[in-house]
Every structure is written in C-alpha cells, then in structure tokens.
N, C-alpha and C positions, 0 to 999 in steps of 0.2 A: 307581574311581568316576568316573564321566562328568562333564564341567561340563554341565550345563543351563540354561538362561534359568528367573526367576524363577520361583516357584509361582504360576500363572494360568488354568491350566484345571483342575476336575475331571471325571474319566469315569465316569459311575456306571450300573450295569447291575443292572438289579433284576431279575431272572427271575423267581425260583420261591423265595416264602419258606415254601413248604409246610410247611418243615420248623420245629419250633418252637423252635431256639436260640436263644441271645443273637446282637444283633446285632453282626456283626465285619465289619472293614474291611480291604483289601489294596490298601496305598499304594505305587505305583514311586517308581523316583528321579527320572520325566521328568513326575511332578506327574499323573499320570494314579491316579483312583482307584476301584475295586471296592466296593460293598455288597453282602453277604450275611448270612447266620447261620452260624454257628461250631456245630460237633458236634468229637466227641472230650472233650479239656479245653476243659472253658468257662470256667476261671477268670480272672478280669481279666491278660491277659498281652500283650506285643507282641514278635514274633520275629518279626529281623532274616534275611535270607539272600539267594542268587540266585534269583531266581523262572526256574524253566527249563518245558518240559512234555516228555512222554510220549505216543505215536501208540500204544500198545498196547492193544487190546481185552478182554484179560486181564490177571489175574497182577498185581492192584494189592500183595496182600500181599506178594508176593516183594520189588514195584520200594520200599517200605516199609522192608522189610529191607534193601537192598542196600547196604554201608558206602558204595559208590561216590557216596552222593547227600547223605552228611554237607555241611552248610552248605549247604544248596538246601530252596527250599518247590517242591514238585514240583504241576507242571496234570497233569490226566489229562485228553489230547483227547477220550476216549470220554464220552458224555455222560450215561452213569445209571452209578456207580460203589456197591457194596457190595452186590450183587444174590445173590452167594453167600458171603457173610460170611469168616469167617477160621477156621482150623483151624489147631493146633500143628504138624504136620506140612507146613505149606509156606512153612517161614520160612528165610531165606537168611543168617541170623546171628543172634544172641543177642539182640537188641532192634532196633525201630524206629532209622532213623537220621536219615531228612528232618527238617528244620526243622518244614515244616508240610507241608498237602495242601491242595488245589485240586481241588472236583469239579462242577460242572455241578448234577448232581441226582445226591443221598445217596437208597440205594432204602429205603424203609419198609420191606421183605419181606429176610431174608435166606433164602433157599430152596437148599439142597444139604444131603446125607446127612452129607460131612463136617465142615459149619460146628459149630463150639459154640459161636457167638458173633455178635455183630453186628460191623460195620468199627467203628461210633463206640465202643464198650465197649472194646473192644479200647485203641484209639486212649487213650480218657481213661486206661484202668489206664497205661501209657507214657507219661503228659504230653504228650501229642500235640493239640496244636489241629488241623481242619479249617475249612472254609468253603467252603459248596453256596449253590449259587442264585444264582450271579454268569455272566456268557456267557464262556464261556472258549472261544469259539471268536474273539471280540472281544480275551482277550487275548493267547491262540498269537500270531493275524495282527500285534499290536504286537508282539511277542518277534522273530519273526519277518522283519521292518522293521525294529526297530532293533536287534537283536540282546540276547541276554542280555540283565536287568537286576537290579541290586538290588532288595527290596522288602521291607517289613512287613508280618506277617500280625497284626491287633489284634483283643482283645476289649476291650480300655481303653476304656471310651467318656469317659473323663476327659481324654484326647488331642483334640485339634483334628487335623481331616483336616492341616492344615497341620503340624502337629508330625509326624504319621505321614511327610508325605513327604521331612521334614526329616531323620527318622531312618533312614530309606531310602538317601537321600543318603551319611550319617556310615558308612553299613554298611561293613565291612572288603572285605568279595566274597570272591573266591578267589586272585584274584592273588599271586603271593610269598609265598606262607601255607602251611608243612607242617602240615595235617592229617594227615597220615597217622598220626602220632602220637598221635592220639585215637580212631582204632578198631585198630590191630596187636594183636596179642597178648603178655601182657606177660613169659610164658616159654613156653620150647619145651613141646613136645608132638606126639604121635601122633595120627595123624586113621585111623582103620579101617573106616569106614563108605562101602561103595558103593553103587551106585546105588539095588541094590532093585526094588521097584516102581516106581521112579521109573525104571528099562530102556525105552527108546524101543522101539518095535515095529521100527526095524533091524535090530533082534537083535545079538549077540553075536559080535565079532569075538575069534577065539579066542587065548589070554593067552599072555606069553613065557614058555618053558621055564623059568625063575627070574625073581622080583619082582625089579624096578630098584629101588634104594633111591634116590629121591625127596626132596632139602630144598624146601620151599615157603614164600618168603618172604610173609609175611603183609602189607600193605599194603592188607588191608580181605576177602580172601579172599569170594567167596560160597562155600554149602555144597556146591553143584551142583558146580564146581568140581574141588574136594578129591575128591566123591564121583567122578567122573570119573577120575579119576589112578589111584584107589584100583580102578575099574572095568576097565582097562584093563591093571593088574599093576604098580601102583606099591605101592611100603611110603613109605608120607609121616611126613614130621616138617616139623611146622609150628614155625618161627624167627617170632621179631619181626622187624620191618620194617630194625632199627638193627644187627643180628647182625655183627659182624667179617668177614670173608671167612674168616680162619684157623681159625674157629670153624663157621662152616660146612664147613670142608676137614675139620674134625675128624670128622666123620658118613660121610664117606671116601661122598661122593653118585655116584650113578652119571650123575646129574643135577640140574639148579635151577632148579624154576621162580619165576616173579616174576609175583604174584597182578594182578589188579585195586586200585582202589581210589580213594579221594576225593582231589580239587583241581586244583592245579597240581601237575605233574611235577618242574619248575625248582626248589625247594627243598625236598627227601626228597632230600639232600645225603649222610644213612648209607648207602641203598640203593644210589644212585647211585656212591659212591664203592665199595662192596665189588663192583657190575658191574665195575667199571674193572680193577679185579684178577683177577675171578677171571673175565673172558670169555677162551676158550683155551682153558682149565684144565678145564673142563667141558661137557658139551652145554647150554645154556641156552633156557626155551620161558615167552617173555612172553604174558600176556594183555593189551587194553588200556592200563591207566597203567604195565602191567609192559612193552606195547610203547616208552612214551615212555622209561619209566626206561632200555631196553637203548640208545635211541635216543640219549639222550645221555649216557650211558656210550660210547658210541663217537664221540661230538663230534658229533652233529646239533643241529639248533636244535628250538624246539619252539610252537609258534601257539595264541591259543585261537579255537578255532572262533566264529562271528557269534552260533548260534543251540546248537551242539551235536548231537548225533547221539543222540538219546533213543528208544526203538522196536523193536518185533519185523518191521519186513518193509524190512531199508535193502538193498538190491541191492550186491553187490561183484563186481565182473570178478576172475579169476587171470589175469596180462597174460602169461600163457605158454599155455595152453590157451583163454583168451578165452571160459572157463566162467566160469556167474553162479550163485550161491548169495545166498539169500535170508536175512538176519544180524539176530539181536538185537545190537542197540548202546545204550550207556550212557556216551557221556563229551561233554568239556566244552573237551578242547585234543588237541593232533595234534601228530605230530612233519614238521618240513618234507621234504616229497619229495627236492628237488634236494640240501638239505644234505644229507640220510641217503645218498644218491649220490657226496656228495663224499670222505665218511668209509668209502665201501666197503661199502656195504649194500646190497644189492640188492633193489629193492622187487620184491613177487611178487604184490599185490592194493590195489586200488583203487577207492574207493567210487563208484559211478556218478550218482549224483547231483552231486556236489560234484566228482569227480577227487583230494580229497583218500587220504591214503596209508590202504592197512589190513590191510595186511601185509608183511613183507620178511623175506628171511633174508642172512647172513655166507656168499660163497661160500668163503671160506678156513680158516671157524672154525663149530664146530658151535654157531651164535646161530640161530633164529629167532623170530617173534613175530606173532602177529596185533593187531589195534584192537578187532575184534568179539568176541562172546561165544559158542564154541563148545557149552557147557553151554547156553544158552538159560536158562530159567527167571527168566520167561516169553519164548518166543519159537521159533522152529522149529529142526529137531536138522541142518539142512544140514549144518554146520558139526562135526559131533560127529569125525568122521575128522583131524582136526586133535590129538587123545591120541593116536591110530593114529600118527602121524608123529612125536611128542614119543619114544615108543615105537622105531621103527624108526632115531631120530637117535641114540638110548644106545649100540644097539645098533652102530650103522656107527660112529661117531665124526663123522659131517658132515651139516650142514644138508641140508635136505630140498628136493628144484627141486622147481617149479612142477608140472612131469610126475609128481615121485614124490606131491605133493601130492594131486594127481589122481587116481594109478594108488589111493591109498589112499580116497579117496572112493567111486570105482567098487568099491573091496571091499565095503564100508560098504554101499552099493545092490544087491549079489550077492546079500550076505547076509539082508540086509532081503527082496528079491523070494521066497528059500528059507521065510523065516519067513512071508509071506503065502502060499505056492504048501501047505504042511504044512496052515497054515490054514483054507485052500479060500476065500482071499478076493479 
C-alpha cells in the first residue's frame, strides 16, 4: 500500500447511465473516485483488490476466467463490453476469478449464435459485481501515471465516498501474498482434452512417434493451455501447485511444466522450492508466473511491473534472430534481466515496449520458459510453436536456442501456408 496525502479530491466521471443498475462507486487508494451503475450482482457489497486494465478487443470471458487475475478488479480498454454475450464453451477455468469488472458501456444486445446468455446474468449467477458508465480511458491514463493501484468496487451506498477510499487504502494488494493456493487444484488428475475446434488454421504439426508423459504443475492453469500439451502429444497429469518434487519423480515425467497463475511469485515457496530440486533432473517449460517461479528457483530476483503487461498485441524481440511476434500477456511482476544473467540463465526474448525480460532458457540444463501466453485465448497464435519446442526439448534432453526457437516457428508458418494453399485461400 502506497502512503498518500490526505483524502481531498474526488474524480467523478458520469458517462453513460443508460444502463439501469444501482448506483456503485470505484474508490482508489490516491483519493480519486468513479461513479457508475453496477450490473452482475447488485447486492449491497464493497470489494477490495488491485484495479489493473486489459488492451484487448476480445475475449472478455476468457480474461473472466483466467485464475491469473484472482485479487484484481480488471478495466476493459475497449469501450462497449458484452456485445456477444457468454457461452459455456469459452471458459478458461471452472468459475470467474476477478474481484470485479470495469466497462465503459455494458451493450444492451447480446447478438452471436453461440451466446446463451447475457455478460451481466452470467456475472450475477458468480457473485460477480460490474460497473459501466464510468471513462475508463480517464482511468487506464491514472494506472498508467501512477502505476497499479488498490481500489474498491461498491454498491454500499451506506459508505461515504471517504470510507470507500479508506478502505482502498487498508486493501492487502498483491505483494508477499501466495495466492496461488486459492485457485491450484486440490488432487492430481488427468487432463485429455485437446484443442478441437479450437485448432488454429496453422494446422497441424505432426505428433511424436510416442506421447511424452507430461506433469503440470497447477498454479492457476488456463484450459487453452493444458489443451495445447495435450495437442502436440503430451499425456498430462495435473499436480497441485504444493506437490513434493519426489512425488512428482514418482509419475517417472518425461517432462514438467509450471503453469501460469495469480500474484506475487516471491511467496509460492512449495513450487519454488520443488524447482530447486528437480531442475537438471528433468526438461522443465515455464509459462509466465511458471517463468518467475523457474526464475527464482535458479536465484534471480523478481520486480513488479509500474502498470503490468495486460493484452493481446504486446511485441517481443527473440535477441538471437531479432524476430518479433506479436504476444497475448497477463501479469503483474517480472523476473530481473541482469540477475537471471548472474544465475546462468540466458535470456532469449524481450518485450519491446518496456526491454523487460520474456523469455530465457538454461544453456547447461534442459529449463526454459517464456512471460507471454503461447495458447493465446484471447489473443493471436504467433506464439503457438513454443509446445513445438517443449516437444523437441524431451526429446534432445536440452534447452532450445533462439535459432532452434525459430527454426520451429517457421514449421508452424509451412504448415499453416499448406493448410491455406489446400484451401484455395
């Protein structure tokens, strides 16, 4: 929690109260405050969390689902939100996980074949408060400036604006906090489900000669994910986040991946410590918080970003071929460049906006690990040749360069051009 100078200003943005909910308020910790109307649950409530946003034009239900966004009231930059409603089939986990939502304008219409539902219906059966009709592009530009904040999302109107930013204030945030412990899974299991329909028109890079048997440590998993592993010729078993090392070696993996997932990295102290063990011992492929967790399992330090990396179109360099792919990202902290340097890490991708790190692999031990989200959902499939490589690292016993990176991407693009050329498109 930040100190700030007293409570003395409030910022209030009335857009659009087209919509007819109760009136609900969104208080920061720096005394700045929001009116709108609340959809979802309207019932008298005030939840606390980090207020962060989202640059994405799609795929509100998926960013809903993502464990990774536990403890945050998430903005959506985009400015008319719930225009094709919600359908069981594009959900990233077993229930909503955001605190709350932030949307510009709720659409009156939900218009697509596979909606059966509206956003707010949805939202209310979840316990889920919203709040439309506030400028949220008024408050990205403060997140933005002064970085992350705390904030209350309220329908209390028995609260004084002043008690709202007080409680904003008291808010725990994210710092020193495992979460992760509130979305993991709480015994093992088998995931068998691949992509599907859900097959990017890439097409099909064809499977190894025998399934790699696959442990996937859960630390908030998306489904996209899992279905990825499973797409590419994994047999997955999904661990809790706290699993033993020894207890993992017991499933005799041919590999281990370390999922995504909500907060700070710095205390998921079970995870981190069973990397510590078992990197060497096996080829290991981190995604995002699974990069931080490898990152300091090998003694790097770890930062939380000003604003965070929330979005489907953040540009990443590979600093060995000096290709750019265009990356869905979802986090809130980063591991430092220079320390992951010190500890023998070799970074291999770097986010071009910032220079912060977003990817590296182990030249001596088959580790490597990206920031960004190769599954996408929501967001573009550059990235999908990144399984291709988890793949070909079982198979070799060593990390994967930048080249071999590469050389698997351009398959990725072969194959894709074959699938449109059959096509006639």
């Amino acid at each position: 929690m930040r100190a700030y100078g007293r409570y003395t200003t409030v910022h209030m943005a009335i857009i659009d109260h087209a919509h007819d909910g109760p009136a609900a308020r969104l208080a920061l910790e720096d005394g700045s405050l929001f009116r709108g109307r609340a959809f979802g649950d309207l019932t008298p409530r005030s939840i606390d969390g980090e207020v962060c946003f989202n640059t994405s034009m799609t795929g509100y239900q998926e960013i809903l689902t993502d464990p990774s966004y536990l403890g945050q009231i998430v903005t959506m930059t985009y400015p008319l939100i719930g225009n094709y409603g919600v359908n069981p089939e594009d959900l990233e986990s077993r229930q909503i996980f955001v605190r709350g939502f932030i949307v510009r304008e709720l659409s009156d219409a939900a218009s697509n074949f596979r909606a059966d539902q509206k956003l707010e219906t949805w939202l209310a059966s979840q316990n889920v408060t919203g709040i439309t009709g506030i400028d949220t592009r008024a408050l990205v530009r403060k997140l933005r400036t002064t970085g992350a904040m705390d904030g209350v999302l309220s329908t209390d109107s028995k609260l004084s604006d002043a008690d709202l930013v007080e409680m904003a204030r008291q808010s725990p945030g994210l710092l020193d906090r495992d979460i992760v412990k509130d979305v993991t899974i709480r015994q093992p299991m088998r995931w068998d489900k691949d992509l599907g329909t859900w097959r990017p028109i890439q097409g099909q890079v064809p499977a190894p000669d025998r399934p790699f048997n696959v442990v996937a440590i859960d630390c908030g998993a998306k489904r996209n994910i899992l279905r990825n592993l499973v797409d590419t010729g994994c047999n997955v078993t999904l661990v809790p986040y706290d699993t033993p090392p020894e207890k993992i070696l017991e499933y005799k993996p041919d590999g281990l991946f370390v999922s995504n997932g909500p907060g700070d990295p710095d205390p998921v102290t079970p995870t981190i410590n069973s990397l510590r063990q078992l990197k060497g011992k096996v080829p290991i492929f981190g995604i995002c918080l699974g990069l931080q967790l490898l990152g300091l399992a090998m003694g790097a330090n770890r930062f939380k970003l000003k604003f965070g990396h929330r979005g489907g179109n953040q540009p990443v360099q590979n600093l060995h071929t000096r290709k750019v792919e265009i990356t869905s990202q979802n986090h809130g902290f980063g591991i430092e460049l220079e320390s992951l340097r010190k500890v023998g890490g070799e970074p291999t991708h770097v986010n071009l906006n910032d220079g912060t790190l977003e990817g590296f692999r182990h030249p001596d031990m088959p580790i490597f690990a990206v920031q960004y989200h190769p599954e996408a959902s929501p967001g573009p499939h550059d990235a999908r040749y990144l399984f291709d490589c988890f793949i070909n690292m079982m198979s070799s016993g060593r990390s994967p360069t930048g080249q071999e990176m590469d050389a698997a991407q351009r398959q990725r693009n072969s194959v894709s051009s074959v699938v449109h050329a059959a096509a006639g498109t």
